[in-house]
C-alpha positions in Angstrom: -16.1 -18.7 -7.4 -16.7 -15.1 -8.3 -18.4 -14.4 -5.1 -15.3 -15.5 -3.3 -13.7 -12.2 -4.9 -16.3 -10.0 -4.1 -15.8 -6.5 -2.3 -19.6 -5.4 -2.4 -20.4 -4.2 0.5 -17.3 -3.4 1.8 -15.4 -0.1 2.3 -11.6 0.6 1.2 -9.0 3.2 2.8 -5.9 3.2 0.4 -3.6 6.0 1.8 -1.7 7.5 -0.4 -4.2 6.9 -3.0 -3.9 10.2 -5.0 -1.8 8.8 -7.9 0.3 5.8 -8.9 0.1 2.7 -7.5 -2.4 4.0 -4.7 -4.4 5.1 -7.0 -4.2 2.0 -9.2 -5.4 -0.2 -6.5 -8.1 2.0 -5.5 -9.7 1.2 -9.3 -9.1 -2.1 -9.1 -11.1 -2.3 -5.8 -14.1 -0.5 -6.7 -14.2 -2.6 -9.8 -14.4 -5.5 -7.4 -17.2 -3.4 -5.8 -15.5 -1.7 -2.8 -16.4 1.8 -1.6 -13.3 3.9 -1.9 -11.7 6.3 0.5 -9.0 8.0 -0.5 -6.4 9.4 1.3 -3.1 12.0 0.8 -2.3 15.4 1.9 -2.3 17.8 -1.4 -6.2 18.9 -1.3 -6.3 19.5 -5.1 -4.3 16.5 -6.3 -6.8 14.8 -3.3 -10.1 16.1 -4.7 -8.8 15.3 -8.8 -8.8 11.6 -7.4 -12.2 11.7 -6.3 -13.1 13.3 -9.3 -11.5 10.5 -11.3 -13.0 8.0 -9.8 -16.4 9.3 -9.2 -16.9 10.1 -12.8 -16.2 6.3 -14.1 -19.2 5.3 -11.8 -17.7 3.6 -8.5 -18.5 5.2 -5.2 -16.1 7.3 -3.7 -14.9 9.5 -1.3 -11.9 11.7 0.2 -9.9 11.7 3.7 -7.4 14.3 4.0 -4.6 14.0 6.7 -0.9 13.1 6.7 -0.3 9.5 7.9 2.8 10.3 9.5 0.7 12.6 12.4 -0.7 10.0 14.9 -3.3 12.4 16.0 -3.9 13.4 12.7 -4.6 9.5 11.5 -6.5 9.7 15.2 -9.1 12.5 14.1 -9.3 11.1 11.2 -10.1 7.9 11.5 -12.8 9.3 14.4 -14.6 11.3 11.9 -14.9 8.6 8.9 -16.7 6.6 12.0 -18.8 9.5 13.1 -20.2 9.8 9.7 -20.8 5.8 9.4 -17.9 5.1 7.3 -16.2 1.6 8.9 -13.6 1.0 6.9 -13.5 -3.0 6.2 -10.1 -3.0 4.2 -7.0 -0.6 4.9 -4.4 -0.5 2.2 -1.0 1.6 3.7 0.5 2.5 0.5 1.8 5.9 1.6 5.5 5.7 0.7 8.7 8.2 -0.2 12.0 7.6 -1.5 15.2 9.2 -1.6 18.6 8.2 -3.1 21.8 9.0 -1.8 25.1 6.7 -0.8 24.9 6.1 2.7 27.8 7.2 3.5 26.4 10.8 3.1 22.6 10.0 3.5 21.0 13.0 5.2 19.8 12.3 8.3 16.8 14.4 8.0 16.1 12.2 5.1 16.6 9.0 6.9 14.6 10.3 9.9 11.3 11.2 6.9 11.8 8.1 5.1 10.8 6.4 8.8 8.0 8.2 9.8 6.8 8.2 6.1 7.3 4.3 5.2 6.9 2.6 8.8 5.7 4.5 11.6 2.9 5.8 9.2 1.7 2.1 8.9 1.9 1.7 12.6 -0.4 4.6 12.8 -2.9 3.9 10.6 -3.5 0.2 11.3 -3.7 1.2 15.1 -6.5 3.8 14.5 -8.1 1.2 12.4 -7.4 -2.1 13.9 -10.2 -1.7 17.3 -13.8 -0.8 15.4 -12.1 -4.3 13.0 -11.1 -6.2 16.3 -15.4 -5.3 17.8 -16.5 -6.3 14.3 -14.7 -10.0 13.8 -12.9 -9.0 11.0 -11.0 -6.7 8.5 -8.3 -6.8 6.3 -5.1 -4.9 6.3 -2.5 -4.9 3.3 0.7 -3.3 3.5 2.6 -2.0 0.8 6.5 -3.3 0.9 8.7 -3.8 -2.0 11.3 -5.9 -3.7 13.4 -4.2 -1.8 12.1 -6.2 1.4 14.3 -8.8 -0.1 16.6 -7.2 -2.0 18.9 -4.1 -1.9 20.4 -1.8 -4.3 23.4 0.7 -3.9 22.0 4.3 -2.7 18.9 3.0 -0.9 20.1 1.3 2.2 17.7 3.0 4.2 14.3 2.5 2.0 15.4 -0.8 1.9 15.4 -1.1 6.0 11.8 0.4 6.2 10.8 -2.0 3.5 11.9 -4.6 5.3 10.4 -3.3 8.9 6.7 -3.4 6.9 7.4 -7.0 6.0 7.9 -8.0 10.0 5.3 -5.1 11.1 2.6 -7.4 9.2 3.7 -10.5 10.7 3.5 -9.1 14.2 0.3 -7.3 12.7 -1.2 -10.9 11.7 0.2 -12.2 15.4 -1.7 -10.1 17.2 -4.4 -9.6 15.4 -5.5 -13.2 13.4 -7.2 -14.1 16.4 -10.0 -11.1 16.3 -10.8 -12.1 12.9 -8.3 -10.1 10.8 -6.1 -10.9 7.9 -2.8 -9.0 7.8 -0.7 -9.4 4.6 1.6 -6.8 2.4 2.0 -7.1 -1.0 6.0 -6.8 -2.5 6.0 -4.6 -5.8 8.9 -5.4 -8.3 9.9 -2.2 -10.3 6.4 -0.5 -11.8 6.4 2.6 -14.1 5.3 4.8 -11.4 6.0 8.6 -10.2 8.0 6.8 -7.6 10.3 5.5 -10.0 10.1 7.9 -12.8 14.3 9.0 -12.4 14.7 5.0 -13.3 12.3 5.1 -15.7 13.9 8.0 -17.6 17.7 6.2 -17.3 17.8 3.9 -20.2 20.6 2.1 -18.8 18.8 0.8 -16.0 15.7 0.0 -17.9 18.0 -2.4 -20.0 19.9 -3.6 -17.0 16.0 -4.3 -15.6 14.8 -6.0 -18.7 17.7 -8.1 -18.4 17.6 -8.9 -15.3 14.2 -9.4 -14.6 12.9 -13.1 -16.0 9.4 -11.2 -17.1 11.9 -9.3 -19.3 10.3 -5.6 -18.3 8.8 -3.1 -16.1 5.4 -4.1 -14.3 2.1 -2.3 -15.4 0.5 -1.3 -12.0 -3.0 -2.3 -13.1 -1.0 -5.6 -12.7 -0.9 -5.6 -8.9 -5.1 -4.7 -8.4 -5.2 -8.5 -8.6 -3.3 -9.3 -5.9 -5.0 -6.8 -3.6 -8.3 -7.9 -4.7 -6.9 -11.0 -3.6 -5.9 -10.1 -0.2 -8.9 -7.8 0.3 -11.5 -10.7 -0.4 -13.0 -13.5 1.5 -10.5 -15.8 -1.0 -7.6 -15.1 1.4 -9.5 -15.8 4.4 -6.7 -18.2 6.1 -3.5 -16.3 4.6 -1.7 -13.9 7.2 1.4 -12.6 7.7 1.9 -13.1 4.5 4.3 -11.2 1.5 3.0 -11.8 -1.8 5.9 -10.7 -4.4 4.5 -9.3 -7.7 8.0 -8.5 -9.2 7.9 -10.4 -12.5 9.9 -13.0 -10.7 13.2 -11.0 -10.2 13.4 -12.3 -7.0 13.2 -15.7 -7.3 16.1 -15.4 -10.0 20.2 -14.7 -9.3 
């Protein structure tokens, strides 16, 4: 059964991969035997990752662009396969967040929050998606949220993008589950993360979250490498278009 987890053999780009969850996943892949490539913009926060990871053992290496250029992602992508790196999984986990009411939400905000949550993964899976479609096969996981199904005041618009990856990966598994591909996002709860550190740091909604959250607390984001070893393994090989929720089951709860 073990093999049916397996990732040796295969190569990983997690973007956004320089800390938090991105950077979680990227562990929890190699561990399953993956080749990491990480990705983000900062070169020194970028280089510390590959560092990290290439002093516990696993086999690493680093990608710098910004997902929200689409020639950027393009050049990119073209020199990872000019140096024989074909990536087998992509992970898009680049994502921002900004709280505001909406009534006042600034629209250059609004307009970053879209490029940087959405269009990125548009961009990325389309530089990707041919050398998978030649090969037969390849997985793409998309990072959404509990906010895909839910909303909260002061985040109407993250919530919309969340919800635009969910329906991105089902027209991503449409198109593309003929060629061989597997297209599925995975739907964090609320995980101690840089992300989230403001609502971390208000004890009020921690309590409220503990509350209201059957698990009774905050996820550990080691806890979601098994969902994308999951989805990045021959194990999920006739699940597409899927959203797995790894929320502690707040959303299965009123």
């Amino acid at each position: 059964m073990t093999s049916l987890f397996s990732l040796q053999g295969r190569t990983a780009l997690i973007t956004g991969s320089t800390q938090g969850i991105g950077l979680s996943l990227a562990v929890g892949l190699a561990q399953a035997g993956a080749q990491i490539v990480l990705n983000g913009r900062d070169e020194g926060r970028l280089l510390n990752a590959v560092s990290l990871l290439s002093d516990r053992g696993f086999r690493v290496r680093g990608s710098r662009f910004d997902v929200t250029d689409g020639a950027g992602v393009e050049a990119a992508v073209a020199s990872l396969t000019k140096e024989n790196c074909a990536i087998d999984v992509l992970i898009n986990n680049a994502g921002m967040q900004h709280r505001a009411p909406l009534e006042s939400f600034p629209a250059d905000k609004f307009d970053q929050l879209l490029q940087t949550n959405i269009a990125s993964v548009f961009h990325v899976s389309r530089a990707i998606a041919p050398q998978m479609i030649s090969r037969g096969s390849g997985k793409i996981i998309n990072i959404a949220s509990v906010q895909t199904a839910l909303a909260r005041p002061g985040i109407a618009p993250y919530t919309a993008t969340k919800g635009a990856v969910a329906n991105l990966t089902k027209g991503m598994a449409t198109d593309w589950a003929r060629h061989g591909l597997q297209c599925n996002a995975i739907a964090p709860g609320y995980f101690d993360t840089p992300l989230n550190k403001a609502l971390v740091e208000d004890s009020e909604f921690s309590a409220w979250l503990e509350k209201r959250t059957p698990a009774g607390r905050w996820g550990n984001i080691e806890e979601l490498q098994g969902a994308a070893i999951f989805l990045a393994s021959d194990a999920s090989s006739f699940v597409n278009g899927h959203t797995l929720f790894v929320d502690g089951g707040i959303t299965a709860s009123l």
